[in-house]
C-alpha positions, 0 to 999 in steps of 0.5 A: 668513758666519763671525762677527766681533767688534768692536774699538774703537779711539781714534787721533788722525784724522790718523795714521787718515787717513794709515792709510786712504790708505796700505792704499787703495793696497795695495786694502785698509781699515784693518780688512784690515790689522788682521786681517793684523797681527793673523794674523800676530802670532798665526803669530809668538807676538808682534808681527811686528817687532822693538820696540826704540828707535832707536839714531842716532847722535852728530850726530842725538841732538844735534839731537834734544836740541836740537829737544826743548830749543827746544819746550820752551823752554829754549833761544831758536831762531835767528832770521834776518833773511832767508833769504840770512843763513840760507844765509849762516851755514850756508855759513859752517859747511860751511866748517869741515867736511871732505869 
């Protein structure tokens, strides 16, 4: 048997879990997918996908900014009474959209 070395690795156990029941679907552990990331970062001279930052566009970076504003506590999120009114508000913005 070759020789292995060990790598550690802290990842919050959610994203671990989501990980393990991914690859177990492809019949893999998550150390055979590291070792294929890892073989083939090694056969590319880098990582083995483009590293970039998404690019959406103007309605989507809005409600981005909205979202990060609401978390954050710089704006009050709407609040419905029910969620008839919800659908209501959005029916009544559909209205000024064109199809």
């Amino acid at each position: 048997m070759a020789k292995t070395s060990n790598i550690n690795v802290r990842i919050d156990p959610e994203t671990k879990s989501n990980a393990e029941k991914l690859f177990a679907s492809f019949g893999i552990t998550i150390t055979d997918a590291i070792n294929i990331f890892l073989h083939k970062s090694i056969m590319e001279g880098g990582l083995p996908f483009e590293v970039k930052y998404p690019h959406y566009n103007t309605e989507t970076n809005v409600a981005v900014q909205e979202a990060r504003a609401i978390m954050n506590g710089q704006i009050k999120a709407k609040e419905y009474s029910s969620a008839k009114a919800l659908f209501k508000e959005l029916d009544a913005e559909g209205d000024d959209e064109p199809c």
